[in-house]
C-alpha positions in Angstrom: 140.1 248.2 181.6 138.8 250.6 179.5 140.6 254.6 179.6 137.8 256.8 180.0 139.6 260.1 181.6 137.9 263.4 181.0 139.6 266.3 179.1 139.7 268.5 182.5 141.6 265.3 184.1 144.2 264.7 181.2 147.5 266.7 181.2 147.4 268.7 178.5 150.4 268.3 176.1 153.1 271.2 175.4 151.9 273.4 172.1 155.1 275.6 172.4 157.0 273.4 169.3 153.4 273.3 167.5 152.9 276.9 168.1 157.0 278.1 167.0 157.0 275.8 163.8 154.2 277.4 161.7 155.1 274.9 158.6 154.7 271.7 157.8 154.7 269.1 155.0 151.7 267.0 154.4 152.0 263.6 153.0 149.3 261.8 151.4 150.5 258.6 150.2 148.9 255.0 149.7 147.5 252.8 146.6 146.1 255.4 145.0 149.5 257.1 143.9 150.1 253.5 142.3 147.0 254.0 140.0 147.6 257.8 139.8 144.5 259.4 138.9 143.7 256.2 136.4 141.3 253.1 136.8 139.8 250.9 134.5 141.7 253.0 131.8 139.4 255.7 132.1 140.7 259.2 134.6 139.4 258.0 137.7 136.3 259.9 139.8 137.4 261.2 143.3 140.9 261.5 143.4 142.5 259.4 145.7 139.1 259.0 147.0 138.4 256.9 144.2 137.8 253.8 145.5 134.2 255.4 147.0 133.4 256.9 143.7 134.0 254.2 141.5 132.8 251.1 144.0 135.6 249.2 143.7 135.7 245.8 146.3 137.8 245.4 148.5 139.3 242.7 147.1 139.7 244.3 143.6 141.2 247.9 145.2 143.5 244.7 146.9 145.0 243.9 143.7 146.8 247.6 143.1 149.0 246.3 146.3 150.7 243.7 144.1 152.4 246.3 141.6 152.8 249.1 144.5 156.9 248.5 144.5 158.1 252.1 145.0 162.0 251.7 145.1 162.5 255.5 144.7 161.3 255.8 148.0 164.2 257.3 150.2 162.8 258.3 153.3 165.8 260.6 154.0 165.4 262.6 150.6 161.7 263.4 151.9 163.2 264.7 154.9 165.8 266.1 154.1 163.5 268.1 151.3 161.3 269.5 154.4 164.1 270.4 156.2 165.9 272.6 153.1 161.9 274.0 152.3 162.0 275.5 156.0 159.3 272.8 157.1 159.4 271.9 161.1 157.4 268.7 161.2 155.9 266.1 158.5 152.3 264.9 158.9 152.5 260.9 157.1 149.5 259.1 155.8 149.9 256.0 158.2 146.2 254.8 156.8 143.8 257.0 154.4 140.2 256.1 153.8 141.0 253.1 152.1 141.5 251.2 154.9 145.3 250.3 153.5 148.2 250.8 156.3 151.3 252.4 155.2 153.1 250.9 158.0 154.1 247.1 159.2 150.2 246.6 161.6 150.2 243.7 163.3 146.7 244.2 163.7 145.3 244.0 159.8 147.4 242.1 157.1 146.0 244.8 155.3 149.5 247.2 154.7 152.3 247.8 152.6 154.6 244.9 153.8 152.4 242.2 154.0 150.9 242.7 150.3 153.1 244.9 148.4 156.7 243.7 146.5 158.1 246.4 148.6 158.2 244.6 152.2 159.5 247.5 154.1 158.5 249.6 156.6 158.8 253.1 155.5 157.7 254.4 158.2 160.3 253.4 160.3 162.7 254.8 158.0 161.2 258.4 158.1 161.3 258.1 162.0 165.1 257.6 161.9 165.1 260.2 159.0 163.1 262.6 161.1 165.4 262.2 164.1 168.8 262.4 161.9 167.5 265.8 160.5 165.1 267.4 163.6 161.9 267.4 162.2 158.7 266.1 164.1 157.2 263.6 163.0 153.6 263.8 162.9 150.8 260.6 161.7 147.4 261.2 160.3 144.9 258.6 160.8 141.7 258.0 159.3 139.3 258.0 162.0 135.7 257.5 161.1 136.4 256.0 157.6 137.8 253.3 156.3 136.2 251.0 153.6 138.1 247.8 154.0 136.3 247.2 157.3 132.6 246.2 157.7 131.9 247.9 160.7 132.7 251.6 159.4 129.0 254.1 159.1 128.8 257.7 158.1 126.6 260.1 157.7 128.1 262.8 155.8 126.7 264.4 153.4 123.8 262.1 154.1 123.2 258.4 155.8 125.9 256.2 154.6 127.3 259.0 152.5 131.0 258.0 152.5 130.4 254.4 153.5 131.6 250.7 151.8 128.0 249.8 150.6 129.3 247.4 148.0 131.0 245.2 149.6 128.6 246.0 153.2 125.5 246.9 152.3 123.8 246.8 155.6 124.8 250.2 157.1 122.4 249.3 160.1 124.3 246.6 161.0 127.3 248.5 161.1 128.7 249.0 164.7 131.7 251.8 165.0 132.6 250.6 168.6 133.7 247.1 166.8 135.9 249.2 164.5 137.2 251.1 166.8 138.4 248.1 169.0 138.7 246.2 166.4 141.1 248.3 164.2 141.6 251.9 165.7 143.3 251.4 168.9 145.3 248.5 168.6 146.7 250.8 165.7 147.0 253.5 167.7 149.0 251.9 170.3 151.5 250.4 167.7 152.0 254.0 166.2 152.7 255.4 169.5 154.8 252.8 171.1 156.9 251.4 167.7 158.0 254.7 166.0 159.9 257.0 168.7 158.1 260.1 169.9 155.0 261.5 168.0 154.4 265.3 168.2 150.4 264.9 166.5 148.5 262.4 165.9 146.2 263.9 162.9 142.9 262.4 162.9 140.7 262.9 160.1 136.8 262.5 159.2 135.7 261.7 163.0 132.0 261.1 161.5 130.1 258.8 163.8 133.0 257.9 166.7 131.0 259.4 169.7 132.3 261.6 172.6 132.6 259.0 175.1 134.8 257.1 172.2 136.6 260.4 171.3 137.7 260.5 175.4 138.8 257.3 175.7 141.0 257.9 172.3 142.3 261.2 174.0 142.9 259.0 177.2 145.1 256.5 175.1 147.3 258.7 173.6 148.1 260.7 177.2 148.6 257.2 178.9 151.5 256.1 175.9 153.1 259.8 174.9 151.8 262.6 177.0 153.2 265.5 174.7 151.5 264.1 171.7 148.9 266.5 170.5 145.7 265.7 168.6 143.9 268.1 166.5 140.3 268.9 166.2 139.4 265.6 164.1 139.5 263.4 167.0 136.2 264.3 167.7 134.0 265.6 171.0 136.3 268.6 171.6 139.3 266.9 172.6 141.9 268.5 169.9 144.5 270.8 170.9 144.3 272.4 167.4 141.7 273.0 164.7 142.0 272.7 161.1 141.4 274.7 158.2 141.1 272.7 155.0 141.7 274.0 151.4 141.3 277.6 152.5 142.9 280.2 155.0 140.1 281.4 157.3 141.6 281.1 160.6 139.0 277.9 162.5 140.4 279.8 166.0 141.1 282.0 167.4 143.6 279.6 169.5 146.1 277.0 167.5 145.0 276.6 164.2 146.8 274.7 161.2 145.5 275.1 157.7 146.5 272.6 155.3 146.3 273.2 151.3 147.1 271.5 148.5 150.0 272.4 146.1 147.8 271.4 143.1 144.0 269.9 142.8 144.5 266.7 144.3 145.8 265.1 147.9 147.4 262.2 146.7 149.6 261.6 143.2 147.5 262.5 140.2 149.2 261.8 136.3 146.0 264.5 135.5 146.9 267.5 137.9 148.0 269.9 136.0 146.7 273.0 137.7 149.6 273.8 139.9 150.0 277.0 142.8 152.9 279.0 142.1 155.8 279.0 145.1 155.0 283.0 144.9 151.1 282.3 145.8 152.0 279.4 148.4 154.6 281.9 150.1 151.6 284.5 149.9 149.4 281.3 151.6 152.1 281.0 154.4 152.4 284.5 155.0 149.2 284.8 155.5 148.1 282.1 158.0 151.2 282.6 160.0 150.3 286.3 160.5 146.9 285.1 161.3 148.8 282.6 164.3 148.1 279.8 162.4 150.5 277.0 160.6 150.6 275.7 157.0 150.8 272.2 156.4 151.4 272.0 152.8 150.8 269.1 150.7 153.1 267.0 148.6 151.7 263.5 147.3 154.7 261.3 146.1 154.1 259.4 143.1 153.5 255.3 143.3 157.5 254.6 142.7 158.0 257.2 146.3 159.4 259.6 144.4 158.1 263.6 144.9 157.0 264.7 141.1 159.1 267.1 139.6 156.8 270.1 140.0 156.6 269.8 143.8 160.1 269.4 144.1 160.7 272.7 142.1 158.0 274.4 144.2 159.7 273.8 147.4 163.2 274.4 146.3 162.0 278.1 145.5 160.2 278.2 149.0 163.3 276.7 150.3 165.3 279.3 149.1 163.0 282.0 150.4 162.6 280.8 153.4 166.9 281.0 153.3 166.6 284.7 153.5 163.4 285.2 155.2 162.6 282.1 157.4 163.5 285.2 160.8 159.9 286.3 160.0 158.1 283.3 159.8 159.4 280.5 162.3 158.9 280.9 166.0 157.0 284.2 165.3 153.8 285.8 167.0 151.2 288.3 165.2 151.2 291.9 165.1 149.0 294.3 166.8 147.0 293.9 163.2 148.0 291.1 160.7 147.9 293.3 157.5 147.7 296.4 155.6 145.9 297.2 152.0 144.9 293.6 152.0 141.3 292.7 150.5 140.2 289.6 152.0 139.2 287.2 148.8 136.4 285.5 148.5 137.3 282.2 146.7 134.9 280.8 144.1 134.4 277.2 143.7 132.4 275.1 141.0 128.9 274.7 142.9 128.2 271.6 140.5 131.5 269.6 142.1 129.9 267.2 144.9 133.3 266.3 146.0 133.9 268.8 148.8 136.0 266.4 150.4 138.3 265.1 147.7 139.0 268.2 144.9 137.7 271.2 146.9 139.8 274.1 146.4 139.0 278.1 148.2 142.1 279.1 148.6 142.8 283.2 147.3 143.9 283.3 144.0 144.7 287.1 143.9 148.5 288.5 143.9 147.6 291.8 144.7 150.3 293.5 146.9 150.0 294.3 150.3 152.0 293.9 153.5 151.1 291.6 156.1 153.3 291.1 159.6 154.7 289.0 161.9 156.4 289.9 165.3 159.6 288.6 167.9 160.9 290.3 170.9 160.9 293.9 169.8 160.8 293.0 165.9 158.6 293.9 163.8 158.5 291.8 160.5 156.8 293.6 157.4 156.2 291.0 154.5 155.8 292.8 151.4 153.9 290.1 149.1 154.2 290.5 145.4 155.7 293.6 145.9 157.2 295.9 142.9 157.5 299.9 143.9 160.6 300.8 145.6 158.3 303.0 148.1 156.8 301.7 151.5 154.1 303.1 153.3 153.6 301.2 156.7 150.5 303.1 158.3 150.5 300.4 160.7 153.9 301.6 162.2 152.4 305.4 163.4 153.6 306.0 166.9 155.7 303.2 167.4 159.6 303.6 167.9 161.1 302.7 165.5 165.0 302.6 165.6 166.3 300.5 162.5 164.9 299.4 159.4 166.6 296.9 156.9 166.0 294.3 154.2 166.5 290.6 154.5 169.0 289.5 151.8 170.4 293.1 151.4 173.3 295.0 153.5 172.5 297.8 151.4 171.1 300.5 153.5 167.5 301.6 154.2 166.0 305.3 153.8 163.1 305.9 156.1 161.1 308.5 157.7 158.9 308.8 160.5 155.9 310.4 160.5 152.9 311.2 161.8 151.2 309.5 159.1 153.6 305.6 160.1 156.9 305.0 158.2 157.6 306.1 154.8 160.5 303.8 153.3 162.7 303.7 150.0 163.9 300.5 149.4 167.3 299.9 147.5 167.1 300.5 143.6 167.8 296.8 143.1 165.7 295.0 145.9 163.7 292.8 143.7 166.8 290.6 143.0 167.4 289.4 146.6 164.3 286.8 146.5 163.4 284.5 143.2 159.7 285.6 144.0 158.3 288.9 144.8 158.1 288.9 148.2 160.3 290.7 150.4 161.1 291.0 154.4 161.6 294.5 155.8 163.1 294.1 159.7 162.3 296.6 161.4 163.8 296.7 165.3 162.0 299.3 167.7 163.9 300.8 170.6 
């Protein structure tokens, strides 16, 4: 019997967690990181995408599997690293594009432990991880690709645009409804019923799956764990969240989650060397939580399951912000405006890169200061990003009572002054050594 329940007639699932976290930690992780940026000895086109852009079979992309062995892999570091970074909940690649399972799938030989050295299931040990350390744990899913199967269309950017048309060169033939029973639900069920409790299924590229499809996938994960949410990428409007990709600009006004990378690429590149700063992805998180969104930021572990070095030192730094400051980020709400003597950016990007879905990058650049702002209860949170004069001018504060003011990470006391024009404040002579990065919390209570 097929689930076909309508979004009015489906229970909708708890976004109270989603909605308090405000930041996660992305995982994109699969063959690719064993071939890390490289094929044919030659930097490979398309990132981890590369298996589209450089046709490789099936059968040959098959043959990475038998030297994927990562023994670094310690599915309670990763977790543990979230939890010290201030992260809430992980998002794992359970299958990418590719087709390739990073889980034990009865349904498709096709995974990590039926054709790598490794044989485990890491996935199961970042569910017991995730439980031992009280962090969600979240699974994307490639939706409307996946170029191991036959029966897998697009259309995007044109007919059979991001389709397998070596190995399946008949895209007419193609049926997604055979995929999708095929593959995608009998996958869906073993991630929902083998792995403990799932707060989001993260479907990506929904392509040609149709709205009648997108219900019934909607209806499947209610039926097996009601307070799993979906975002946007399940398709036909059933997503309790929308998704903002490489760039900022809230897609809602509702629950929104942006997710960025820390460098150029999604998964484990030896050739990304153009790497955000922990002061501009604080800025980035700042930002999108004032803005009531989440940040799900990136990290793609390297083929031996280790994180590279430069992610690693990234979120330590973050980790030890969020230390002082995490009050004015997690389980926060927005202010009556979400900044002050902010200019949004416009991000430039190369017009002559076609890969808008692999290294695609319009995130701001700028480290201007400004003040953005977060609230909870009767707390107003003033972020001071890439801050540097001891003087604060909050215009955003005129006519509001305030009755304290202090700085997160100092006991030294706070000289302010109300006035018709906001709050002027002096901040401590030594404030800039309470963070490792420019940015700074001012608390301020109102009566």
């Amino acid at each position: 019997m097929q689930l076909t329940i309508a979004k009015a007639q489906a229970p909708a699932p708890d976004l109270t967690w989603f909605r308090e976290a405000k930041f996660g930690l992305f995982l994109h992780w699969g063959l690719y990181s064993q071939t890390a940026g490289d094929w044919n000895g030659h930097p490979a086109k398309g990132g981890e995408h590369f298996m589209l852009y450089e046709r490789i079979p099936v059968k040959t992309y098959t043959t990475i599997a038998n030297d994927f062995n990562p023994v670094k892999f310690n599915a309670d570091e990763w977790v543990r690293q979230a939890k010290a970074t201030g992260m809430k909940y992980i998002v794992y690649t359970t299958k990418h594009h590719d087709g390739f399972a990073m889980y034990n799938s009865a349904v498709s030989d096709y995974n990590i432990v039926k054709q790598t050295p490794f044989k485990k299931d890491p996935l199961a040990e970042l569910a017991v991880a995730c439980k031992k350390y009280d962090i969600k744990l979240c699974l994307y899913y490639s939706l409307g690709r996946d170029w191991e199967d036959p029966d897998v269309p697009t259309n995007w950017p044109v007919k059979a645009g991001r389709s397998n048309t070596w190995d399946y060169p008949n895209e007419d033939a193609k049926v997604f409804n055979r995929y999708f029973e095929r593959k995608v639900k009998p996958q869906i069920k073993e991630l929902l019923s083998n792995y403990g409790p799932i707060g989001v299924l993260w479907f990506d590229t929904p392509e040609l799956i149709s709205k009648k499809e997108s219900a019934e996938l909607r209806a499947l994960v209610a039926q097996l764990q009601p307070q799993c949410l979906v975002n946007s990428r399940i398709g036909g409007g059933y997503g309790d969240f929308s998704i903002s990709e490489q760039t900022l600009d809230a897609s809602s006004k509702k629950a929104w989650e942006a997710c960025i990378t820390i460098g150029k690429n999604w998964g484990y590149s030896r050739h990304d060397s153009t790497w955000k700063s922990a002061e501009m992805l604080v800025r980035n998180l700042i930002d999108v939580v004032a803005n009531n969104g989440n940040l799900l930021l990136n990290v793609g572990p390297m083929g031996n399951g280790a994180f590279p070095n430069w992610a690693v030192k990234r979120l330590d730094t973050i980790g030890a912000w969020m230390k002082i400051n995490q009050e004015a980020i997690t389980g926060t709400s927005p202010f009556r405006i979400p900044a002050e003597g902010y200019s949004k950016e416009t991000a430039k990007t190369d017009d002559k890169n076609t890969m808008k879905d692999a290294v695609h990058d319009a995130t701001p650049k700028s480290t201007k200061a400004d003040v953005f702002f977060t609230t909870k209860g009767k707390t107003v949170y003033a972020l001071l990003r890439s801050w540097k004069s001891q003087s604060v001018w909050l215009k955003s504060l005129n006519g509001m009572p305030v009755q304290a003011i202090s700085l997160l990470g100092s006991r030294k006391k706070i000289t302010w002054q109300q006035t018709t024009d906001g709050v002027v404040i002096t901040l401590p002579a030594d404030f800039s050594k309470t963070n490792l990065i420019p940015i700074y919390t001012l608390k301020i209570d109102l009566k």
